[in-house]
C-alpha positions in Angstrom: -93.9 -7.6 -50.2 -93.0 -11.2 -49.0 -92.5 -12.2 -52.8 -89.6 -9.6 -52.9 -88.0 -10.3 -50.0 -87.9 -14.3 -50.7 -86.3 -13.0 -54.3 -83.8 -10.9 -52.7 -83.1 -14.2 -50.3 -82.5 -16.4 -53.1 -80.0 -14.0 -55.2 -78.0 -13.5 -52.0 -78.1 -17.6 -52.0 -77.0 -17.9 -55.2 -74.4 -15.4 -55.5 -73.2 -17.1 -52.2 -72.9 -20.4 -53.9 -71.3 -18.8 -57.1 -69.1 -17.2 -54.4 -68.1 -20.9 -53.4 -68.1 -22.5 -56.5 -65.4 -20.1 -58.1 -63.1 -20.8 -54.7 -63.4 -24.2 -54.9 -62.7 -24.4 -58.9 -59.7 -22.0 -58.5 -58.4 -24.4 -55.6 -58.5 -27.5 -57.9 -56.9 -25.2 -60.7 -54.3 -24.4 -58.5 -53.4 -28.2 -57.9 -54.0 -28.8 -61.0 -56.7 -31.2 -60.4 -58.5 -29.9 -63.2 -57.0 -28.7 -66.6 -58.5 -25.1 -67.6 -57.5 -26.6 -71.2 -60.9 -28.6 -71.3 -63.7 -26.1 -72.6 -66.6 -26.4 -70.0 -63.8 -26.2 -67.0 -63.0 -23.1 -68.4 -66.9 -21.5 -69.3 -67.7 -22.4 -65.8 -64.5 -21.3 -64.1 -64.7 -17.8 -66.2 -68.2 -17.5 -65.4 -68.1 -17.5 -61.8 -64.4 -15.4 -62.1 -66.5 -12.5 -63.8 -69.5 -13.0 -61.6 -67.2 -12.8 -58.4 -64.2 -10.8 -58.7 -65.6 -7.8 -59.3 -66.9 -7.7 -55.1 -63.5 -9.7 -54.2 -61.3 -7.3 -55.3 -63.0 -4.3 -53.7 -62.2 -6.4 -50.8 -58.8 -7.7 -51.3 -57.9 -4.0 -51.2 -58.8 -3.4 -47.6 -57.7 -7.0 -46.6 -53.9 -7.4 -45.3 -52.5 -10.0 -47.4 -51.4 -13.2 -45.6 -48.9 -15.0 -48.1 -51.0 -17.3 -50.3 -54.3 -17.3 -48.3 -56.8 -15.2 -50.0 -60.0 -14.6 -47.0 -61.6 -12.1 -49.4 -64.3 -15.1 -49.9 -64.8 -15.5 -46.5 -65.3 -11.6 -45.9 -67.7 -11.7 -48.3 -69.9 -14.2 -47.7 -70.0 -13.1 -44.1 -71.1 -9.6 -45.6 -73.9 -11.0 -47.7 -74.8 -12.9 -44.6 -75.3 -9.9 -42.9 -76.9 -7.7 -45.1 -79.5 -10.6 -45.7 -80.4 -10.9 -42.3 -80.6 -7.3 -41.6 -82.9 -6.8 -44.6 -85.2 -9.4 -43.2 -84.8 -7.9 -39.3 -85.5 -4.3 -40.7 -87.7 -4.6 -42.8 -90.4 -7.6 -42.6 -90.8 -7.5 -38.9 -94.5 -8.6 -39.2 -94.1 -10.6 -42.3 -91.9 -13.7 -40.9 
């Protein structure tokens, strides 16, 4: 049972950091710090775009928009936060 749990920890971590990756890539996009032209800039940038935007936009609905600030990557890393630590809380209260 502590094998799934420590799996379930380390997707969360992982989609977390893919989470991060994508907002930082699309930042340096933006200034055009980096050039989508060059082939693994893109693979990696439209990896983590598929990977991610599927939970961001069922955020960015509910969020208020506030010009050019997107929080939806905040909101969700806070949620995965959460539901990570509640797993654990719930249910391994013996196990940790």
């Amino acid at each position: 049972m502590k094998s799934i749990f420590i799996l379930l920890d380390s997707v969360i971590t992982i989609y977390i950091w893919i989470i991060i990756i994508n907002a930082i890539l699309s930042w340096l996009v933006t200034f055009n710090i980096l050039n989508t032209q060059n082939r693994f800039v893109f693979s990696v940038l439209n990896t983590t775009y598929k990977l991610a935007d599927p939970a961001l936009n069922k955020i960015r609905r509910f969020l208020p928009t506030f010009g050019s600030i997107d929080l939806s990557p905040v909101v969700l890393i806070l949620v995965l936060l959460f539901i990570r630590n509640l797993i654990f809380e719930i249910f391994s209260p013996g196990l940790f």
